[in-house]
Backbone as CSV, one residue per row, in Angstrom:
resi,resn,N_x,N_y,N_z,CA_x,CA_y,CA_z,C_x,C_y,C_z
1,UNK,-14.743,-71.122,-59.541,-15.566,-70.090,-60.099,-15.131,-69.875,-61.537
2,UNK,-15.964,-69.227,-62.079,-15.231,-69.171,-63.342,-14.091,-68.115,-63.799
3,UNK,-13.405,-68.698,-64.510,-11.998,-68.168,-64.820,-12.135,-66.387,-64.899
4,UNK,-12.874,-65.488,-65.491,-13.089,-64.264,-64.733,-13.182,-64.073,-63.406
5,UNK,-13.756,-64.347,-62.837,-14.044,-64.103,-61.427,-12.646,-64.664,-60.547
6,UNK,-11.941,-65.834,-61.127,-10.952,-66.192,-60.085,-9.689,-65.154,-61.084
7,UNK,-9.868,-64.805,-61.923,-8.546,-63.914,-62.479,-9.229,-62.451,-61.797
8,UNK,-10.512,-62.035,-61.247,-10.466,-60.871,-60.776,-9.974,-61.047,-59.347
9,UNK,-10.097,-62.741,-58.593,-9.795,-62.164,-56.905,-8.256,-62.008,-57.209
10,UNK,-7.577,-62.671,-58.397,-5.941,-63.353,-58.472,-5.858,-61.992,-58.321
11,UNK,-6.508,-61.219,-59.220,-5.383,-59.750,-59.681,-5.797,-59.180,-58.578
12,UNK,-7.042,-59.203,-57.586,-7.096,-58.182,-56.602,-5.897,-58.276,-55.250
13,UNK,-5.856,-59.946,-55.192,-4.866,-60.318,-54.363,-3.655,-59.991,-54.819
14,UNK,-3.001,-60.183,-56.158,-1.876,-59.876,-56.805,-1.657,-57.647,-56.348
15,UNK,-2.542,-57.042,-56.896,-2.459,-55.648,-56.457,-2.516,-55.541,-54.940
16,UNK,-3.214,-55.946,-54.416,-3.283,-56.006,-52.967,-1.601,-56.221,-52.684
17,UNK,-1.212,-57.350,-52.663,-0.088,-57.646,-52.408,0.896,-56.199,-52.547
18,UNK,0.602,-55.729,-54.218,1.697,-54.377,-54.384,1.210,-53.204,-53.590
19,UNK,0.414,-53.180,-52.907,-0.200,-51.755,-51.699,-0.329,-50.687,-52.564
20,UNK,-0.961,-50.427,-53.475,-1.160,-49.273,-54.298,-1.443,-48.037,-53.467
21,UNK,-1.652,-46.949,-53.657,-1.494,-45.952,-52.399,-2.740,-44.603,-52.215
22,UNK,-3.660,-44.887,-53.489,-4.626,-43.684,-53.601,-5.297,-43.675,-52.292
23,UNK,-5.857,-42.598,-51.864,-6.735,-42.690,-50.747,-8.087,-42.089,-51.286
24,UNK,-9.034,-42.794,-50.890,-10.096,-42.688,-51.920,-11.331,-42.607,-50.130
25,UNK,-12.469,-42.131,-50.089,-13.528,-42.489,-49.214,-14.137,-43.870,-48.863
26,UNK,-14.240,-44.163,-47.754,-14.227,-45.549,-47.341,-15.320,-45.851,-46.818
27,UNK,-16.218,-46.718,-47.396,-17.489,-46.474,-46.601,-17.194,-48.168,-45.734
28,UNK,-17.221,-47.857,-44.722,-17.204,-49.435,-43.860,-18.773,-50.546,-43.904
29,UNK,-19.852,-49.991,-44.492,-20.745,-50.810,-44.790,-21.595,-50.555,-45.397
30,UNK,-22.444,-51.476,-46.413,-23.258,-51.610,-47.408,-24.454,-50.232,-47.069
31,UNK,-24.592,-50.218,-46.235,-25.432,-48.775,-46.108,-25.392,-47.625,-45.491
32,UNK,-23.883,-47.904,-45.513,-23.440,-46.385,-45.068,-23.094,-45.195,-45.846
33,UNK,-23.728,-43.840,-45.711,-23.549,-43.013,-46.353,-22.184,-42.800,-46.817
34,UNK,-21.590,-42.162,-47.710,-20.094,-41.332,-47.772,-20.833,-39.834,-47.848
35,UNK,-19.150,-39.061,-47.501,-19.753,-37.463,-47.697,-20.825,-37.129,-48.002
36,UNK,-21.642,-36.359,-47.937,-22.566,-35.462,-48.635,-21.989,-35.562,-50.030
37,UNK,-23.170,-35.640,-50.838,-22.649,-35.388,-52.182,-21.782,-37.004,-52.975
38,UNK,-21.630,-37.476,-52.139,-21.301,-38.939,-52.706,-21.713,-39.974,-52.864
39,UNK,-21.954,-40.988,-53.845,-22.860,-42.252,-54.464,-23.330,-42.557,-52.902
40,UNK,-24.412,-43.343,-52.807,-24.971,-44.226,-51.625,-24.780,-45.706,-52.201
41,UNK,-24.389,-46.514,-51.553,-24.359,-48.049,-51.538,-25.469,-48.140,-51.016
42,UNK,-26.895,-49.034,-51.604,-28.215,-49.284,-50.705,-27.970,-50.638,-50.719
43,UNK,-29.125,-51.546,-50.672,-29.230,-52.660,-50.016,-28.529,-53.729,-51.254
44,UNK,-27.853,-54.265,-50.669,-26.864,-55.311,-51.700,-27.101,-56.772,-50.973
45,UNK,-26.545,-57.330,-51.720,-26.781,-59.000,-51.482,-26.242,-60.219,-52.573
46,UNK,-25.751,-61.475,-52.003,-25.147,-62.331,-52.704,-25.615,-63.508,-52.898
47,UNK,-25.343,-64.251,-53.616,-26.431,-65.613,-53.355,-25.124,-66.528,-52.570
48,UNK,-25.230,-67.541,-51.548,-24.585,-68.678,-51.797,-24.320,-69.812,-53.354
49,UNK,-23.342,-70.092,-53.322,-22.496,-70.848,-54.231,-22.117,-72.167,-53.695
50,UNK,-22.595,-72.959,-54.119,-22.383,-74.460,-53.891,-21.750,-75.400,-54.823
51,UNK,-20.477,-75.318,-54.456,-19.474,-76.506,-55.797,-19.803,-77.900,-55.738
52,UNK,-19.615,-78.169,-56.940,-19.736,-79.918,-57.066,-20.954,-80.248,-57.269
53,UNK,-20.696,-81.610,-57.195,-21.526,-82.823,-58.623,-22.043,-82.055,-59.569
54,UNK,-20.920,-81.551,-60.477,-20.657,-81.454,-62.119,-21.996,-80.090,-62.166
55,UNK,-21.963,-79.714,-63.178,-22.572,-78.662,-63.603,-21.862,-76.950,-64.036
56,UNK,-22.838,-76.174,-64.439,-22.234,-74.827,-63.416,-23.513,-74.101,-62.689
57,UNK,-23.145,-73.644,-62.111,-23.327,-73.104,-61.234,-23.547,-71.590,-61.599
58,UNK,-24.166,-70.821,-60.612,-23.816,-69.097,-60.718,-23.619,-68.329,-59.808
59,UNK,-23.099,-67.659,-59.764,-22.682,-66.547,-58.788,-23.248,-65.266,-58.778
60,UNK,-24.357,-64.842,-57.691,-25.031,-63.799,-58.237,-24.869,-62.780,-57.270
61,UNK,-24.697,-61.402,-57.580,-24.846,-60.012,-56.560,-25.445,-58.960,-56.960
62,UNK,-26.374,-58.175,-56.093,-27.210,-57.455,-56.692,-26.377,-55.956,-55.990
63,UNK,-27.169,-55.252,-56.111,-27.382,-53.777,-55.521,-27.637,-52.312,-55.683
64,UNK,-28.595,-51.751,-54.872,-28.941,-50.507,-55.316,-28.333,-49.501,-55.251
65,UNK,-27.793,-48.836,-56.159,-26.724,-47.337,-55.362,-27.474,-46.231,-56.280
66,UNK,-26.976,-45.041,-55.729,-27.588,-43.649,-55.968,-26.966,-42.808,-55.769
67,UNK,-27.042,-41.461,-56.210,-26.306,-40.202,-56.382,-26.876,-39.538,-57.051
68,UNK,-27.092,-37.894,-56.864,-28.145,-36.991,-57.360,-27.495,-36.297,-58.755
69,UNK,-26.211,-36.989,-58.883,-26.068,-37.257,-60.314,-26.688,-38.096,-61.541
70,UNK,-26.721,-39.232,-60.556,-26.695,-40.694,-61.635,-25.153,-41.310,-61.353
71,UNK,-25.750,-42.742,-62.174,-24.357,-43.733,-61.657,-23.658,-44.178,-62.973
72,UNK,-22.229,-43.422,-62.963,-21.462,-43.518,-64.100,-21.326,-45.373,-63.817
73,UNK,-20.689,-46.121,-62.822,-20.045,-47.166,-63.205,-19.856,-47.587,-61.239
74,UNK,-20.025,-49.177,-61.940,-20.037,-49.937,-60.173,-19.063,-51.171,-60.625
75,UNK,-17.915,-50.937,-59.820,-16.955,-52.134,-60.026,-17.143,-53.305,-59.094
76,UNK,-17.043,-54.281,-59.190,-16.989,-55.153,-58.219,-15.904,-56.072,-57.811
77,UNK,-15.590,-56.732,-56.856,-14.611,-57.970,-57.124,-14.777,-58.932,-55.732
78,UNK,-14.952,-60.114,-55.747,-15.395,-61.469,-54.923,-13.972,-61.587,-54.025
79,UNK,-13.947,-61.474,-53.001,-12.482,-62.222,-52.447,-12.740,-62.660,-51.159
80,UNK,-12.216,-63.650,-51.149,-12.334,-64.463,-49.601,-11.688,-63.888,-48.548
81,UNK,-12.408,-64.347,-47.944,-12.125,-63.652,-46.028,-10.427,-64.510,-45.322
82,UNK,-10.536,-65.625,-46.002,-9.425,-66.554,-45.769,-8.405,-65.913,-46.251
83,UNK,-8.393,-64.920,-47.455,-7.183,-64.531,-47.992,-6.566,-63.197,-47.469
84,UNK,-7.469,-62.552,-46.304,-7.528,-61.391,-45.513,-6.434,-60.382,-46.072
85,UNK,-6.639,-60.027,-47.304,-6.355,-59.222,-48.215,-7.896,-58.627,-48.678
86,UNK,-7.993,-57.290,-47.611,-9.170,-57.006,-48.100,-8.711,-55.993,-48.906
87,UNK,-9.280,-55.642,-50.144,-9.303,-54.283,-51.306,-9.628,-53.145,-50.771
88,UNK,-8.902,-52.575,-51.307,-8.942,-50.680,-51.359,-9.864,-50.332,-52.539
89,UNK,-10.055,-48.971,-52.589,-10.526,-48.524,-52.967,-9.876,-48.288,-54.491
90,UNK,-8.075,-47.765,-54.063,-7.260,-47.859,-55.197,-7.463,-48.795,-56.306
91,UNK,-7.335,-50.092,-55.560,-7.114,-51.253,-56.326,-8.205,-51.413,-57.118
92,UNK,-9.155,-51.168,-57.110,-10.615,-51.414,-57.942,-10.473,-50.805,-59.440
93,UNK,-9.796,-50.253,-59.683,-9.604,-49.445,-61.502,-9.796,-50.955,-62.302
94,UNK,-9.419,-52.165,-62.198,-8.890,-53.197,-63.145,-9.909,-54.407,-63.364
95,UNK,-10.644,-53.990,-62.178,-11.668,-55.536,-61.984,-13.050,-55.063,-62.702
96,UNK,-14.034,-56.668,-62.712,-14.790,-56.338,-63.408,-16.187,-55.515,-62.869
97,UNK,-17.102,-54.798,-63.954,-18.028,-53.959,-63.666,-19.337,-54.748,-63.658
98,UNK,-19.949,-54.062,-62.807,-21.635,-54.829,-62.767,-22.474,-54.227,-63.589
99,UNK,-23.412,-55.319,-64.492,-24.637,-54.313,-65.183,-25.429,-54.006,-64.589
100,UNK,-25.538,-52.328,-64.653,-26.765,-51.047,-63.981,-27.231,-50.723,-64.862
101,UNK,-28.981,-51.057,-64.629,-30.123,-50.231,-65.082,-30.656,-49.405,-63.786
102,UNK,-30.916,-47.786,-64.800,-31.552,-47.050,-63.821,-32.655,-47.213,-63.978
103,UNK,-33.156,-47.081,-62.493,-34.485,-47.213,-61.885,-35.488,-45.890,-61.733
104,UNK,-34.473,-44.434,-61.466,-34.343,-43.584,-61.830,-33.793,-42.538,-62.142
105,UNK,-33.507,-41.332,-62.013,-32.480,-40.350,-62.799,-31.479,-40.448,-61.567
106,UNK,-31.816,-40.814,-60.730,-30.771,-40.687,-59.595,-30.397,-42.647,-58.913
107,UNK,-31.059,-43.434,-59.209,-30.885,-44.781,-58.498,-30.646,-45.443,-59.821
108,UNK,-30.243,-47.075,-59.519,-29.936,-47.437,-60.661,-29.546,-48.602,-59.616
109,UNK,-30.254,-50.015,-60.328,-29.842,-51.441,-59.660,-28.821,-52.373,-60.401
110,UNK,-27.891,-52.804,-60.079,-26.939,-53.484,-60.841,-26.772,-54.773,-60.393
111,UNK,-26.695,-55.709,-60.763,-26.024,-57.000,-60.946,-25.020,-57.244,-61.272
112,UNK,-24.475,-58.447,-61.008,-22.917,-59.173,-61.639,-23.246,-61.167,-61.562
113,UNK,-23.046,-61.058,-62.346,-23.307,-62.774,-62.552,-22.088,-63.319,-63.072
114,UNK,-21.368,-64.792,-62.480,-20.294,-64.833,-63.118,-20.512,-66.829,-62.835
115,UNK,-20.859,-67.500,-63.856,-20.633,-68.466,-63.752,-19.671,-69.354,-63.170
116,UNK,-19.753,-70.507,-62.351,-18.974,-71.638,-61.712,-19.052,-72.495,-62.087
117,UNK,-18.307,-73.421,-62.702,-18.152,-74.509,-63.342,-16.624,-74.994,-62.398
118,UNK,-17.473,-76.959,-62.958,-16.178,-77.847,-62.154,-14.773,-77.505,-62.004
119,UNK,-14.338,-77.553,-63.208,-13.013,-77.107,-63.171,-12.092,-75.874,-62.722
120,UNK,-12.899,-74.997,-62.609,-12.258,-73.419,-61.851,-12.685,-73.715,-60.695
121,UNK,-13.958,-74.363,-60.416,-13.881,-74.841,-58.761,-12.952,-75.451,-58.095
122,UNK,-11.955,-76.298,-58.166,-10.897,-76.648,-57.335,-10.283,-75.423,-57.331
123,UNK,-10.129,-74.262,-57.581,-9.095,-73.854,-57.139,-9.908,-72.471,-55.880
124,UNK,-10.780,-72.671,-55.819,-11.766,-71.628,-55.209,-12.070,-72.216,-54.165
125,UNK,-11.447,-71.499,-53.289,-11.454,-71.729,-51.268,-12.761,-71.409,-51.127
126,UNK,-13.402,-72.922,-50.492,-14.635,-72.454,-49.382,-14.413,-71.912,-48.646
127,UNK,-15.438,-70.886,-48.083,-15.951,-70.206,-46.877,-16.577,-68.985,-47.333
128,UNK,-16.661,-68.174,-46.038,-16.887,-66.973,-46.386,-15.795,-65.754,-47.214
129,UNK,-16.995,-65.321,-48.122,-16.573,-64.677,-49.155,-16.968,-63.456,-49.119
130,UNK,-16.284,-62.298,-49.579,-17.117,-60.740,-49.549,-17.250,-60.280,-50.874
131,UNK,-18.178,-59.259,-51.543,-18.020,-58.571,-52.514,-18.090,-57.169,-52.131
132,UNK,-16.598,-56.612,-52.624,-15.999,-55.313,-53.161,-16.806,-54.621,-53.816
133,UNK,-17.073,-53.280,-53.469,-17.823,-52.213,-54.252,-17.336,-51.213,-54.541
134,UNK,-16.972,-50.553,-55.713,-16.728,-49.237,-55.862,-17.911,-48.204,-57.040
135,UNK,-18.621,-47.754,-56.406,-19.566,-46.888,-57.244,-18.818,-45.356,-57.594
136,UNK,-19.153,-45.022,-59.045,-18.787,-44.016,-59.716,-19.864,-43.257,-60.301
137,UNK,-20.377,-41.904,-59.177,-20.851,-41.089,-60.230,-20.507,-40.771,-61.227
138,UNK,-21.813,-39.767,-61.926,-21.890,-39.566,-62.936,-20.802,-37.449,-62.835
139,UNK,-20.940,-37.227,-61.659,-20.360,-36.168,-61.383,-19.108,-36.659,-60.531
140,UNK,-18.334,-37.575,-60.727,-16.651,-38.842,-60.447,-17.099,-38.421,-58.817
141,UNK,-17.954,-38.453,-58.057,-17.877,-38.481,-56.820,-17.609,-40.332,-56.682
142,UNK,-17.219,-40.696,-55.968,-17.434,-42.217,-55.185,-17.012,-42.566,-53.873
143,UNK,-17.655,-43.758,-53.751,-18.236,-44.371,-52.391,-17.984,-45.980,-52.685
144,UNK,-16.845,-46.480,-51.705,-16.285,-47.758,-51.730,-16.857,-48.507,-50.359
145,UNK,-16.590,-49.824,-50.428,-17.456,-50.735,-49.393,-16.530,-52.108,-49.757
146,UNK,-15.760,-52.213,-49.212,-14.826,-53.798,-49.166,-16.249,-54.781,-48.789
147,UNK,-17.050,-54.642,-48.067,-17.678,-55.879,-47.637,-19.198,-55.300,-47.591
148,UNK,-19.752,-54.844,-49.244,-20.896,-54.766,-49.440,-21.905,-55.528,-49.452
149,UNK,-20.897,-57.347,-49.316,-22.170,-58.342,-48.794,-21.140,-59.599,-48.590
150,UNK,-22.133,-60.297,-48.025,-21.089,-61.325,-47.748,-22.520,-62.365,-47.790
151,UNK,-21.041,-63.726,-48.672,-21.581,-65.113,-49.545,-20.955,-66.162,-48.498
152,UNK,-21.340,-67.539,-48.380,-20.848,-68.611,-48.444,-20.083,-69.317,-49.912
153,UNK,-19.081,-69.821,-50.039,-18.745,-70.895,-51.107,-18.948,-72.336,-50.033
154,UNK,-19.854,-73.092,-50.676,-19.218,-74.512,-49.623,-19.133,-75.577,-50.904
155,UNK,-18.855,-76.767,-50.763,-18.535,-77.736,-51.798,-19.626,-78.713,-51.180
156,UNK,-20.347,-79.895,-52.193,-21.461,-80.696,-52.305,-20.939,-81.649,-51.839
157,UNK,-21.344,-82.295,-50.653,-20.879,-83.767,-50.563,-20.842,-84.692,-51.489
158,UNK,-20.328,-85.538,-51.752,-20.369,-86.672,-53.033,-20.197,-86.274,-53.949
């Protein structure tokens, strides 16, 4: 993947590793509410990623979130299921952010695109992959989701 994206799973795995300790609201899936009063994760999604025979490639994730604030900021970060170091909520301050346009004063759809090219591909484990969510109102409420969607990586025969 490309060198962002594998320096965001390194550092998520690298923090992971140090157990940082905030306790933050945990939403266990892409459309599950948090508290009253806290961002909504809506419908998210990833593309499959297919390495090899030369090129690059892209890596794409969408998703809708909301809050009757507005949406200060949506972090994201890619990490494999193989490395079963799933992210906290803590750990999300460092990784990278998705671009959100609002849709309206309260929703707002974001993306993250992060190119794959040959060479950062060897070091990027096939399989299943998840993307990390942390949404930040505009009033610092938030609403986290370790496995706001889940990708394939597989590699191209030949």
């Amino acid at each position: 993947m490309s060198k962002r994206l594998v320096v965001s799973a390194l550092a998520g795995a690298v923090v992971l590793g140090g157990g940082a300790a905030a306790t933050v609201a945990l939403v266990g899936t892409a459309d599950a509410a948090g508290r009253t009063g806290d961002p909504v994760i809506g419908k998210s999604s990833s593309d499959p990623v297919v390495l090899g025979n030369g090129g690059t490639h892209t890596f794409t994730f969408t998703t809708s979130v909301s809050d009757d604030s507005g949406i200060r900021s949506v972090k994201v970060l890619a990490w494999p299921r193989s490395s079963h170091l799933a992210p906290r909520a803590s750990e999300m301050a460092y990784v990278e952010s998705a671009t959100c346009k609002a849709s309206s004063a309260t929703t707002s759809v974001c993306a993250y695109r992060a190119p794959v090219d040959g060479k950062d591909a060897a070091d990027v484990p096939a399989g299943t992959w998840y993307m990390a969510v942390l949404v930040t109102a505009k009033d610092h409420g938030t609403t986290f989701s370790a496995k706001a969607s889940t990708f394939t990586v597989t590699r191209h025969a030949g």
